[in-house]
Backbone bond lengths (Angstrom), bond angles and torsions (degrees), N, CA, C in turn:
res aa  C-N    CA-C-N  psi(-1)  N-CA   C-N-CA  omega(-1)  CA-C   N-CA-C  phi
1 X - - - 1.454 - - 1.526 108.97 -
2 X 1.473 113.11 144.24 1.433 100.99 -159.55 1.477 111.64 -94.22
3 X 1.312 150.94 170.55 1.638 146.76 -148.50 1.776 91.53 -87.75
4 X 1.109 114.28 138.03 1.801 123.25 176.82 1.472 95.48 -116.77
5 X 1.379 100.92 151.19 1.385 126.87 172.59 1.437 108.22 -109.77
6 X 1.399 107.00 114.28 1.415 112.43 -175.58 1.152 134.32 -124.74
7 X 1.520 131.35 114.19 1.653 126.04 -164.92 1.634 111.88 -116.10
8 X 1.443 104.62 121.47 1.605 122.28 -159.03 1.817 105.81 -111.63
9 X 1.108 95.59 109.13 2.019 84.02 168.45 1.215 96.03 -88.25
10 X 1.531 96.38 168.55 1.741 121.43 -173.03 1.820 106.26 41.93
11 X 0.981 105.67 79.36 1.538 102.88 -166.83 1.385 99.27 -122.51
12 X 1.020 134.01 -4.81 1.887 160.69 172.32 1.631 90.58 -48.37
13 X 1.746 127.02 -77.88 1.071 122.13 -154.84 1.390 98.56 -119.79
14 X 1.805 117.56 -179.32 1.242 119.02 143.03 1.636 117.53 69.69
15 X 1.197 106.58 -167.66 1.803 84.51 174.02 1.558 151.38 -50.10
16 X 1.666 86.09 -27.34 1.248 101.80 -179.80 1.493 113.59 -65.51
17 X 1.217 97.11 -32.36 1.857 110.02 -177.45 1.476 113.41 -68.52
18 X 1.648 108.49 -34.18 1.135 138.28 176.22 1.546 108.47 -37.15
19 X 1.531 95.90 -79.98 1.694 112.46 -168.68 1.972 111.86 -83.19
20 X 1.341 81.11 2.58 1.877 90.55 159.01 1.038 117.87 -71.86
21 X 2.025 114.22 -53.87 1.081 120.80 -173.43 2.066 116.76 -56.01
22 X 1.030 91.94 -32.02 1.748 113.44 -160.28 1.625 88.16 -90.92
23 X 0.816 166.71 -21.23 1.193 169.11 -119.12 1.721 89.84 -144.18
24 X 1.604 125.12 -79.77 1.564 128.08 173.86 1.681 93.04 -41.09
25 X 1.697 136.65 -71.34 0.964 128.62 -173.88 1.953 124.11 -33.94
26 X 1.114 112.99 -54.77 1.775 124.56 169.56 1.631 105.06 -66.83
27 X 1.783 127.39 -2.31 1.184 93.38 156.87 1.556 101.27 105.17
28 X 1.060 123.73 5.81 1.567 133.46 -171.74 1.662 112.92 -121.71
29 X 1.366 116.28 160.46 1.379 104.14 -148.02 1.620 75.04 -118.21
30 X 2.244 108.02 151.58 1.057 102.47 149.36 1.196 125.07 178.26
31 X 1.599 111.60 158.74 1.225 111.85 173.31 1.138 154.83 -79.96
32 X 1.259 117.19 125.03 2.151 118.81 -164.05 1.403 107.35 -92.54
33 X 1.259 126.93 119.80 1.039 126.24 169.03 1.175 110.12 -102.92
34 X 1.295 135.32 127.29 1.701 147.88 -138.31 1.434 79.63 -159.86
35 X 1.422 104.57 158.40 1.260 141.19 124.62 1.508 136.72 -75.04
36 X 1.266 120.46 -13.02 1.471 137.80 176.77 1.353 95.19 -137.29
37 X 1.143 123.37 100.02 1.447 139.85 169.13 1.790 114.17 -69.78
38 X 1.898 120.82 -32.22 0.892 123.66 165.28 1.734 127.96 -38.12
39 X 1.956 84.58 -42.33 1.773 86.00 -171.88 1.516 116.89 -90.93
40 X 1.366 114.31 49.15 1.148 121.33 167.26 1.409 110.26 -155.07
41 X 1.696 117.12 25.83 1.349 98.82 143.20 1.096 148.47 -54.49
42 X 1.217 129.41 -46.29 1.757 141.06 175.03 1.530 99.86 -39.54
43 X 1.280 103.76 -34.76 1.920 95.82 -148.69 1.512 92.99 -78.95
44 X 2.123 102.23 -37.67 2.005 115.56 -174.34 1.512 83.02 -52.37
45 X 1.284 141.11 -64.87 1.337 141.37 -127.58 2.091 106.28 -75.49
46 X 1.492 84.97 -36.24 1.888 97.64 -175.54 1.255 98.93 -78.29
47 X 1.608 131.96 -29.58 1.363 129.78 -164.28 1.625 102.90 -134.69
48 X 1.326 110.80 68.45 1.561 109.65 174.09 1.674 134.01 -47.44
49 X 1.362 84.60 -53.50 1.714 119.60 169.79 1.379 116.06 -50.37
50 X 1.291 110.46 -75.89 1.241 118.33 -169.15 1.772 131.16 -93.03
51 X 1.791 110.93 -0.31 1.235 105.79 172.29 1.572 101.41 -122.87
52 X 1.283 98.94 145.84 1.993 101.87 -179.47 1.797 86.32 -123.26
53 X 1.136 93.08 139.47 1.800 113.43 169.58 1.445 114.87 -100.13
54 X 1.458 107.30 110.98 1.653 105.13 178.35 1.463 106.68 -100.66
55 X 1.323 132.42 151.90 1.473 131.82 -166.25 1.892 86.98 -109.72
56 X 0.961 94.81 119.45 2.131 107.23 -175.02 1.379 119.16 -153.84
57 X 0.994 105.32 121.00 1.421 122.88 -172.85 1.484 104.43 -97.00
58 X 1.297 146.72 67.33 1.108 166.67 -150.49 1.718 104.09 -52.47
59 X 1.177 112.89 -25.98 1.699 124.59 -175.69 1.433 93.72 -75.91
60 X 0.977 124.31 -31.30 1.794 124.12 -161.62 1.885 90.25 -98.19
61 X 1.006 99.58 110.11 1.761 116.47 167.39 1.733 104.00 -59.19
62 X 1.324 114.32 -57.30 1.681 114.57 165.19 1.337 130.55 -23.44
63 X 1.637 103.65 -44.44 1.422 116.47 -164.42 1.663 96.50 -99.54
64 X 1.163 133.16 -12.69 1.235 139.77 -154.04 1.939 84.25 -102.70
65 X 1.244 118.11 -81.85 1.566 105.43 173.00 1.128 140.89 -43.28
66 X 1.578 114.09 -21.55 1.539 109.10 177.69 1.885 77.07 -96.78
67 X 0.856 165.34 -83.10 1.680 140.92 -179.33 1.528 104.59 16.67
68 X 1.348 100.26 -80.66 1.564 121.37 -166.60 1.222 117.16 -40.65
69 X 1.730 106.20 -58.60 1.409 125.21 176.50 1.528 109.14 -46.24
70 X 1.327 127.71 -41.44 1.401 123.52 -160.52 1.634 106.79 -94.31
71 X 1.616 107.74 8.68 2.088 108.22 -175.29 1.646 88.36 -151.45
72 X 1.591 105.69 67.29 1.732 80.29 167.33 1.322 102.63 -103.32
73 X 1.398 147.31 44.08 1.611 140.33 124.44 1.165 125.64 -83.06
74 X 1.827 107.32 39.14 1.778 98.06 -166.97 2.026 91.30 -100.87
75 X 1.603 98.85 142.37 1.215 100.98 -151.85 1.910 92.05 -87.39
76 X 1.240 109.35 -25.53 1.735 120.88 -165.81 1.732 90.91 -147.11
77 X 1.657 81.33 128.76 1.701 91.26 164.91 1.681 96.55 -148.46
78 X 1.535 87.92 133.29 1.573 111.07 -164.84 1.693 87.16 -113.79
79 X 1.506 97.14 125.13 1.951 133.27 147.84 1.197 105.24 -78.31
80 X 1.797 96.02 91.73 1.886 95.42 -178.69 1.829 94.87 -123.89
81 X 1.214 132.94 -7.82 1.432 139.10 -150.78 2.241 83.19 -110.19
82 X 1.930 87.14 121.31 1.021 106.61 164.36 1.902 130.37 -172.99
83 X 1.217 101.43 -155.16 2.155 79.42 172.23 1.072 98.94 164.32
84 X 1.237 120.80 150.65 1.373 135.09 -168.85 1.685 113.91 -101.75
85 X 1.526 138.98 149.55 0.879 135.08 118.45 1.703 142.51 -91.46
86 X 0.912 130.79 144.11 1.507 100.34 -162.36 1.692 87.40 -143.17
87 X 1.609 101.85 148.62 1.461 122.42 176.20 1.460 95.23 167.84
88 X 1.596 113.55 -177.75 1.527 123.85 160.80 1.386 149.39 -68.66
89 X 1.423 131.33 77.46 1.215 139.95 -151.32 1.901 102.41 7.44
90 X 0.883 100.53 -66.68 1.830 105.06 -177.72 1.234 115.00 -51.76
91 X 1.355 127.07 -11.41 1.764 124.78 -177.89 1.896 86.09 -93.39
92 X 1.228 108.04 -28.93 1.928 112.63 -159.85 1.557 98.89 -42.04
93 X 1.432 145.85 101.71 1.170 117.27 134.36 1.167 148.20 -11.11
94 X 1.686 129.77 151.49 1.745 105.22 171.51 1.809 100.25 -87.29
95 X 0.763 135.15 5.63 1.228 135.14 167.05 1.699 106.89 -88.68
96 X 1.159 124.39 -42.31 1.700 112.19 171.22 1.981 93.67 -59.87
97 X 1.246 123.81 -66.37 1.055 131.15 -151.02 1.662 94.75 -48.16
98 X 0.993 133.81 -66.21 1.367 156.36 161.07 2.416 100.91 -2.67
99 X 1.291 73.32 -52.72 1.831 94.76 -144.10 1.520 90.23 -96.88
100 X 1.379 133.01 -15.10 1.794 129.21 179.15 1.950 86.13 -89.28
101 X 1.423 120.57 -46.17 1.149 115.21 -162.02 1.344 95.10 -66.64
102 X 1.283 121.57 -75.43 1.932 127.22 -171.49 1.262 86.52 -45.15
103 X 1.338 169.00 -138.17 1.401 153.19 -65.38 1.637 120.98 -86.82
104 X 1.915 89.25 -40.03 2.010 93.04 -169.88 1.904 75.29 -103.60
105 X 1.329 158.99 -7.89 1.239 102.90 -171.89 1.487 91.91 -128.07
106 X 1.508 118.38 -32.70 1.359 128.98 -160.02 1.872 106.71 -53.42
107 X 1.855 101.05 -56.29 1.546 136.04 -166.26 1.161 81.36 -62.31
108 X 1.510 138.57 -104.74 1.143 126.42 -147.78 1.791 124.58 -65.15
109 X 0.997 139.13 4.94 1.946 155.99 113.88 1.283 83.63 -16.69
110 X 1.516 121.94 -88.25 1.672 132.01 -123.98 1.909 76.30 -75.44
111 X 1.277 128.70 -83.30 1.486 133.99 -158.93 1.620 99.11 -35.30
112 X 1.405 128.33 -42.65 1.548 134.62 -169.04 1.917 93.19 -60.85
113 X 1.447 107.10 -57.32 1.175 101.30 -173.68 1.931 135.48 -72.20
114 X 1.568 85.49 -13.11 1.500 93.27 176.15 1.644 105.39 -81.01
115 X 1.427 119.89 -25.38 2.012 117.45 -163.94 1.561 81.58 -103.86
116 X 1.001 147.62 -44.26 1.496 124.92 -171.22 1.477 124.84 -28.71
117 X 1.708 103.18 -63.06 1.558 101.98 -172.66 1.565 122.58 -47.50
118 X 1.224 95.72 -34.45 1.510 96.95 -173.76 1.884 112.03 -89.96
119 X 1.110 108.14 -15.29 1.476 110.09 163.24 1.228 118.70 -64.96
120 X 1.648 110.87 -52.70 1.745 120.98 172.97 1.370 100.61 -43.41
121 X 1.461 139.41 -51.30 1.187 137.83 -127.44 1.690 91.99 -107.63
122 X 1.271 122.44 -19.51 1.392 121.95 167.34 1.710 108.82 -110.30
123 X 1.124 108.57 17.49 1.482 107.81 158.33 1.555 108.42 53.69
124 X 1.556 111.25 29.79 1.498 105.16 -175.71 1.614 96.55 -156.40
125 X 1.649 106.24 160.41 1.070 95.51 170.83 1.556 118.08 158.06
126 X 1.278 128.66 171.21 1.856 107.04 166.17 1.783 97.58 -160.60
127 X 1.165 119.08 141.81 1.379 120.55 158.75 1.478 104.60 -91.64
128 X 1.112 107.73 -176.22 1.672 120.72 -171.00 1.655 109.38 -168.45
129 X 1.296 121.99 98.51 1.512 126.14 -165.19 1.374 114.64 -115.74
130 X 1.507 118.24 96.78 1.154 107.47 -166.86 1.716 105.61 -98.85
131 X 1.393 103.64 108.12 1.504 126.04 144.43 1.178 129.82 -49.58
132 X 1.516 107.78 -147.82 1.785 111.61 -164.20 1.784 93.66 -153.91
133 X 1.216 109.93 172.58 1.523 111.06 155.39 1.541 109.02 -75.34
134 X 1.726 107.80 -17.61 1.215 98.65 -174.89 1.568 99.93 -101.87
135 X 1.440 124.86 49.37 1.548 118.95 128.31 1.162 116.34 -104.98
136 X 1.307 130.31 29.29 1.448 127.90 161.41 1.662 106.66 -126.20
137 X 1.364 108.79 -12.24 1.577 97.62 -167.01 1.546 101.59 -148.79
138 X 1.534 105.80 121.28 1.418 95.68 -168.24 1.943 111.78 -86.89
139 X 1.301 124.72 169.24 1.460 125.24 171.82 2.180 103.33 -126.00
140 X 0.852 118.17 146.82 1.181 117.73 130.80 1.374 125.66 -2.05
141 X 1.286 113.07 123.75 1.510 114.22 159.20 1.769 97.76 77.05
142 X 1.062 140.16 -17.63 1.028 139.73 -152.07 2.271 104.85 -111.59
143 X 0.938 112.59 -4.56 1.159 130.46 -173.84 1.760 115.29 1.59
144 X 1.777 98.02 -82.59 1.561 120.25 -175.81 1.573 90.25 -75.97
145 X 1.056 144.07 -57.63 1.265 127.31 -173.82 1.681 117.74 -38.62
146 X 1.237 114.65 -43.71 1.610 136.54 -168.50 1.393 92.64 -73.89
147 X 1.801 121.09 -56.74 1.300 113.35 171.80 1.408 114.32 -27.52
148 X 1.254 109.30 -76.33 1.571 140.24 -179.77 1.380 116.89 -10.57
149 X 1.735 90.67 -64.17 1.646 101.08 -157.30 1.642 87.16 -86.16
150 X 1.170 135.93 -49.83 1.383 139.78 -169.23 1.282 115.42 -54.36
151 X 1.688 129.95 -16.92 1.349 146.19 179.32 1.455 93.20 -95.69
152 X 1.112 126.57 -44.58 1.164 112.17 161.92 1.593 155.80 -71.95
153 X 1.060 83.96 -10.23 1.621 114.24 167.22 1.648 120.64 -75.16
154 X 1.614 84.88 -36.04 1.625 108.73 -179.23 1.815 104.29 -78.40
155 X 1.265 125.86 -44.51 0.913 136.52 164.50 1.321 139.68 -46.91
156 X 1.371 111.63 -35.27 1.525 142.04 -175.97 1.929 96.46 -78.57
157 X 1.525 96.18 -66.95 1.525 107.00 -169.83 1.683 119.57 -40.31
158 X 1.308 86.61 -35.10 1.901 105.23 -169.89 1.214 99.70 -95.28
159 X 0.985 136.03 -33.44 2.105 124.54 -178.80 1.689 94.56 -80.79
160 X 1.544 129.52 -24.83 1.325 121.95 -164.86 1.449 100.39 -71.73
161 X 1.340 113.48 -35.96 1.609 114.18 175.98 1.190 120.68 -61.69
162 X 1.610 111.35 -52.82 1.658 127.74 -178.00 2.200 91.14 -41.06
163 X 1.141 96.28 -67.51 1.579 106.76 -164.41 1.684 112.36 -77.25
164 X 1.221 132.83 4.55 1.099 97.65 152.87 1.328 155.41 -111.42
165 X 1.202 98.57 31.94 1.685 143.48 166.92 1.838 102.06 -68.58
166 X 1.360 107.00 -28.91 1.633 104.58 168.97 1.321 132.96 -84.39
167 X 1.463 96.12 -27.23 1.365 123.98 176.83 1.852 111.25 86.59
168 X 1.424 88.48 53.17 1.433 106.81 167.94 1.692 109.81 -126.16
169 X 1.444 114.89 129.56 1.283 116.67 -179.12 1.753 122.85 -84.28
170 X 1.587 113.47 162.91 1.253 100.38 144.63 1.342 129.47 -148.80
171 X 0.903 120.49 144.39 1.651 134.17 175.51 1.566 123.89 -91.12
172 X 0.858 118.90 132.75 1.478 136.29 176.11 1.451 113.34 -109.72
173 X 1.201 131.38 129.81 1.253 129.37 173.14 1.668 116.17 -128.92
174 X 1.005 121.17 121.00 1.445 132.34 175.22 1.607 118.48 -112.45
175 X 1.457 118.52 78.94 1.386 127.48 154.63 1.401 119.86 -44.10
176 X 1.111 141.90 174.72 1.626 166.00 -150.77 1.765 90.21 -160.95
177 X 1.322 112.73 -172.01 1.327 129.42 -156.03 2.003 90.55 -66.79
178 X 1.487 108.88 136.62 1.599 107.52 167.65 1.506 87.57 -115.02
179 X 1.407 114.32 169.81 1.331 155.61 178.53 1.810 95.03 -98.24
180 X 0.912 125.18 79.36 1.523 137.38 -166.08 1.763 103.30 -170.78
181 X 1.269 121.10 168.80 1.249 132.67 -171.58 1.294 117.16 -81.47
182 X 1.244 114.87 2.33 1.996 127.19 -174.31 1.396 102.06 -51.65
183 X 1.248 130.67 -70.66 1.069 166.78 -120.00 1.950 86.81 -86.93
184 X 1.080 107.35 -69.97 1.644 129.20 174.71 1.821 105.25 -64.63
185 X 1.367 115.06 -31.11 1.448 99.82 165.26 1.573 128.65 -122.16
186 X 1.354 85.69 46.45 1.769 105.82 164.39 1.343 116.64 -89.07
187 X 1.557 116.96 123.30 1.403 129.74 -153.10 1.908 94.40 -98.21
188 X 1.344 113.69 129.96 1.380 103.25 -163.41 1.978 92.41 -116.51
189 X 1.067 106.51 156.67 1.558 126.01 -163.70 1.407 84.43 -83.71
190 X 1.362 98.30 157.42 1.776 118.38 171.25 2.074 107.88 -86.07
191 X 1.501 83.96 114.30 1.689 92.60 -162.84 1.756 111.37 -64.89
192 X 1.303 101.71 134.31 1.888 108.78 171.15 1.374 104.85 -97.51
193 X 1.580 120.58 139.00 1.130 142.44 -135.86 1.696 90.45 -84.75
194 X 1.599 121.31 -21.17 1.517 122.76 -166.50 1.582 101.01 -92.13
195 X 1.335 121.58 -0.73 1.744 139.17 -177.83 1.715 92.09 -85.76
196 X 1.527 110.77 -49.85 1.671 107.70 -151.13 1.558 115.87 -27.84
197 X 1.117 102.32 -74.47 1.632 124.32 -172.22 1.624 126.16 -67.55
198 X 1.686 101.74 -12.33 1.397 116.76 179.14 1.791 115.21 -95.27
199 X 1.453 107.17 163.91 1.352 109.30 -169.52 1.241 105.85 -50.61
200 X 1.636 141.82 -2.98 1.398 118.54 175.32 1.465 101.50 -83.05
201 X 1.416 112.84 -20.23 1.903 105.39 -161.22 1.460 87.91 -84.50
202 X 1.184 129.27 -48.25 1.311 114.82 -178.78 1.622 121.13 -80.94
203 X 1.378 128.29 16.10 1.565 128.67 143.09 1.731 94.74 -64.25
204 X 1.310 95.20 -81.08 1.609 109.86 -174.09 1.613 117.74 -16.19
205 X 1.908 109.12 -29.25 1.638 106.39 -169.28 1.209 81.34 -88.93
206 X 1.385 143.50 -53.44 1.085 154.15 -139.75 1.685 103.20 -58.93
207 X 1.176 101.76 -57.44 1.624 116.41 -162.63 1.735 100.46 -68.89
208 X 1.258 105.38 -61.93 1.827 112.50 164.08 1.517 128.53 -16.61
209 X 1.477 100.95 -53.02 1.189 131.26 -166.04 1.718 97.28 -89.74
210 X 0.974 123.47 -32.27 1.200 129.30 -164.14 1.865 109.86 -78.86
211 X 1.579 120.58 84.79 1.297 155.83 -106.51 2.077 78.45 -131.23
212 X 1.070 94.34 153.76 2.152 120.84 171.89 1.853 96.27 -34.18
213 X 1.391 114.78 -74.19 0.829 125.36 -158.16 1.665 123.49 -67.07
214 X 1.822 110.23 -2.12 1.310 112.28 161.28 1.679 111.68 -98.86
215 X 1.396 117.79 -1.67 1.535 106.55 -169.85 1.422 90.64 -92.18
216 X 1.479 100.13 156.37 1.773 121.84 -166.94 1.473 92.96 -107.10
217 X 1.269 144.77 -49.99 1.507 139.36 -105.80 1.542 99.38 -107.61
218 X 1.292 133.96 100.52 1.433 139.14 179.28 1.577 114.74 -58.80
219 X 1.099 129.48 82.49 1.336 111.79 -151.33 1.737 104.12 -72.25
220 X 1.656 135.43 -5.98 0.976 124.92 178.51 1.504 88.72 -68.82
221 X 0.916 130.26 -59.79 1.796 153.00 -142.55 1.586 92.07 -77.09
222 X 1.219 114.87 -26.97 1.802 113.53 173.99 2.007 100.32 -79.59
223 X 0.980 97.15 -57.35 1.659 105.87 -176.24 1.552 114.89 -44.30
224 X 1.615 110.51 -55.24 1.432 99.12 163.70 1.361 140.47 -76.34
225 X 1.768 108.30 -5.81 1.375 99.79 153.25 1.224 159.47 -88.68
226 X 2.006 82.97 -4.52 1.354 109.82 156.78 1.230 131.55 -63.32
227 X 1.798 107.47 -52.53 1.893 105.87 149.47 1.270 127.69 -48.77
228 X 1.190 120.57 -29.48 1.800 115.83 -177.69 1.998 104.33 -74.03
229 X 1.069 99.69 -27.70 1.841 96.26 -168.58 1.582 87.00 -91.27
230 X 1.488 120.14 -33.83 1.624 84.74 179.85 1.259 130.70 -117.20
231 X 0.926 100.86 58.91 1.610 148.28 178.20 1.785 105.05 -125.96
232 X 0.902 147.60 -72.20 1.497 144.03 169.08 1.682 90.95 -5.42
233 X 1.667 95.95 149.22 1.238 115.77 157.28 1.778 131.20 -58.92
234 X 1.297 119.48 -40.54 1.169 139.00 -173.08 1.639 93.68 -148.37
235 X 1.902 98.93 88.46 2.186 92.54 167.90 1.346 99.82 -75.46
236 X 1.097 101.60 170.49 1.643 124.37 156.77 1.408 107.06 -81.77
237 X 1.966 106.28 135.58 1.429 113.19 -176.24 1.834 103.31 -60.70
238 X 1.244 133.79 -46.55 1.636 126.44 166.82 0.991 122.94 -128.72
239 X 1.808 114.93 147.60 1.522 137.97 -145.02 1.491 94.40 -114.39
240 X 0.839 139.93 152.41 1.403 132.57 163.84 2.020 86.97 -125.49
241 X 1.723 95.34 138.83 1.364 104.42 -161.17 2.153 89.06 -128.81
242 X 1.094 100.05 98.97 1.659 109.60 173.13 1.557 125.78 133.72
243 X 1.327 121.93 165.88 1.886 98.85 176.93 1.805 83.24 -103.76
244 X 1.169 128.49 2.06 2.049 103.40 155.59 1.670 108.19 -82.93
245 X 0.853 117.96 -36.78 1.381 130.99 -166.17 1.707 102.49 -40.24
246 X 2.016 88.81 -53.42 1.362 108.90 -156.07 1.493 96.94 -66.32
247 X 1.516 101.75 -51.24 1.683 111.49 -168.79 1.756 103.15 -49.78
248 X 1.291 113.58 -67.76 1.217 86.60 -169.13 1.459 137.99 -80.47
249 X 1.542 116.44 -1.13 1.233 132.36 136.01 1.304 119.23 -28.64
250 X 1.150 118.23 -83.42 1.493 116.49 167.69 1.798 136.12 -33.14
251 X 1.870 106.76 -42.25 1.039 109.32 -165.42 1.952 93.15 -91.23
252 X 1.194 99.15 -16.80 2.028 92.85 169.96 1.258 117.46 -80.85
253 X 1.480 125.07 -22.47 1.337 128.88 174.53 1.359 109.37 -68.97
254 X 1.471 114.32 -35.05 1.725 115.77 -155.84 1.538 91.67 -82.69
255 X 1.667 118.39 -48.77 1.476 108.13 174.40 1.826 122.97 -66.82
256 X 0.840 113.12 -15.23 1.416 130.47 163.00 1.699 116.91 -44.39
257 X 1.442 87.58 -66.88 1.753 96.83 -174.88 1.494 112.16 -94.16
258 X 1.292 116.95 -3.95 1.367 122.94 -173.63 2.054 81.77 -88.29
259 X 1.093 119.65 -47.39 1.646 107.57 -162.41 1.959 95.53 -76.52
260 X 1.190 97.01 -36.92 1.663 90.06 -175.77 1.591 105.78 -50.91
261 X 1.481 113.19 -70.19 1.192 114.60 178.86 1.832 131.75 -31.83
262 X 1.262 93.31 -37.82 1.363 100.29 160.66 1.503 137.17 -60.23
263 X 1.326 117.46 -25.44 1.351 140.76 179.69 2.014 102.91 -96.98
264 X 1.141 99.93 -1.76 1.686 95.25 173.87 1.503 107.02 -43.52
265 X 1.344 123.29 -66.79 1.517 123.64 177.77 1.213 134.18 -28.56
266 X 1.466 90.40 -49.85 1.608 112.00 176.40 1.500 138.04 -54.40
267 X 1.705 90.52 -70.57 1.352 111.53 150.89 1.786 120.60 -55.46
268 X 1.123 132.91 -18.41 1.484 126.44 145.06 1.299 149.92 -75.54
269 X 1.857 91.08 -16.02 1.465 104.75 166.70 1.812 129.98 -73.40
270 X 1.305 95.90 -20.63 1.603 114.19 -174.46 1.721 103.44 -86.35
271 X 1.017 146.85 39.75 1.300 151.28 -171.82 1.521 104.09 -140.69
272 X 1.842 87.30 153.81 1.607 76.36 -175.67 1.526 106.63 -123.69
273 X 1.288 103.76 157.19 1.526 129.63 -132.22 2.064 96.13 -50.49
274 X 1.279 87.91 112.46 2.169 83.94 168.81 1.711 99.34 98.62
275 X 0.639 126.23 -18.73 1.703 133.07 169.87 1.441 134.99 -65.23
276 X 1.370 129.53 91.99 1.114 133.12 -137.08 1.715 97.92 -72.99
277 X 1.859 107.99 -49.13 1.560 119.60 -165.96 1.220 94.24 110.57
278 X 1.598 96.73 176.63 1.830 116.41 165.57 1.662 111.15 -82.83
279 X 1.419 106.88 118.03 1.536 92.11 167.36 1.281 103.19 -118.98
280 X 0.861 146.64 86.11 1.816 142.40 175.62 1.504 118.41 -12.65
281 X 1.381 133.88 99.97 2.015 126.27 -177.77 1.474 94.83 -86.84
């Protein structure tokens, strides 16, 4: 397999750090874009050669293009840097609202648009967008995040088409709970007393409470299956990464098409007579 050039946001902790490691391990070169460049000495020091540390603040579009500008032979660049706040739309600050949008939907937009040109122009290439289960399925308490990941999902799907006429891929990945620091650095809203007792206060106990020994998600064991699918000849545009991931993936799809289907009538009655609509081929 031939050597890849690879550029990772949030690559400091957690998965991203994860499929860094496994990525330097197979022999492939790459770049971490951190915000704390410190916490990836050990890894600069074990892997001189093959990993370069860029200091990037992924919210700043500025810092994200001159990034770009300085690696345009990077063959895969993975949108792995993100974070949750969680409470009830009405506790949300405009400063949370602000800061869930710029990080999970704004940052990875701006990074897609800075490595494209030069992918188009070498006719090669792959993004890598790591989502949630919760860009397909929303919870409680979770509001701008769901925005976030779900704009991004939306985002991913529609540039994957535009581009693969160049012969650049894309991947979507949707994990369930990882064994990573997410969980511990979820920033929680200042609670309103009419939230307490309702399904947001009890997400809120839920998630709190929610201790080592309920998370499923191996994040070494996530990282290499992220390299193994994008690596395949023909990946699939989304991975679902966990057995929660899967479950509730599954059980939002089934109520999904079970309510659509029901509205077949409906939605056919409002048309006018002989008129096919827009269907996109």
């Amino acid at each position: 397999m031939s050597n890849q050039k690879w550029f990772i946001t949030g690559a400091s902790s957690g998965l991203g750090l994860a499929l860094a490691e496994k990525l330097l391990a197979e022999g492939h070169r790459v770049v971490a874009a951190v915000r704390r460049t410190e916490a990836l000495q050990a890894l600069k020091a074990a892997w001189p050669e093959q990993l370069e540390v860029e200091s990037v603040d992924v919210t700043l579009p500025e810092q994200v293009r001159a990034a770009a500008a300085r690696h345009t032979d990077v063959d895969v660049v993975v949108n792995n840097a993100g974070g949750a706040v969680i409470g009830a739309m009405e506790e949300m600050t405009e400063a949370d609202i602000q800061q869930q949008l710029a990080l999970n939907l704004l940052a990875p937009i701006h990074v897609t648009r800075a490595f494209l040109g030069a992918m188009r122009a070498r006719q090669h290439g792959m993004f890598i967008h790591l989502s949630s289960l919760g860009g397909r399925a929303a919870f409680a308490g979770g509001s701008m995040y769901h925005a976030a990941k779900f704009g991004l999902e939306g985002f991913a799907e529609s540039v994957s088409q535009e581009l693969a006429g160049f012969g650049i891929k894309t991947l979507i990945i949707e994990p369930g709970s990882i064994a990573t620091g997410f969980v511990a650095n979820i920033r929680w809203t200042e609670q309103l007393d009419a939230y307490k007792d309702g399904v947001v206060g009890k997400l809120r106990e839920q998630v709190r409470n929610f201790g080592e020994e309920f998370i499923s998600g191996d994040p070494l064991k996530m990282a290499s299956a992220i390299y193994t699918v994008s690596q395949l000849p023909e990946p699939p545009l989304r991975t679902a990464l966990g057995g929660d991931a899967y479950a509730v993936l599954e059980a939002s799809y089934t109520r999904n098409l079970d309510a659509l289907r029901a509205q077949k009538e409906l939605a056919s009655s409002v048309m006018f007579e002989g008129k096919r609509g827009f269907i996109p081929e």
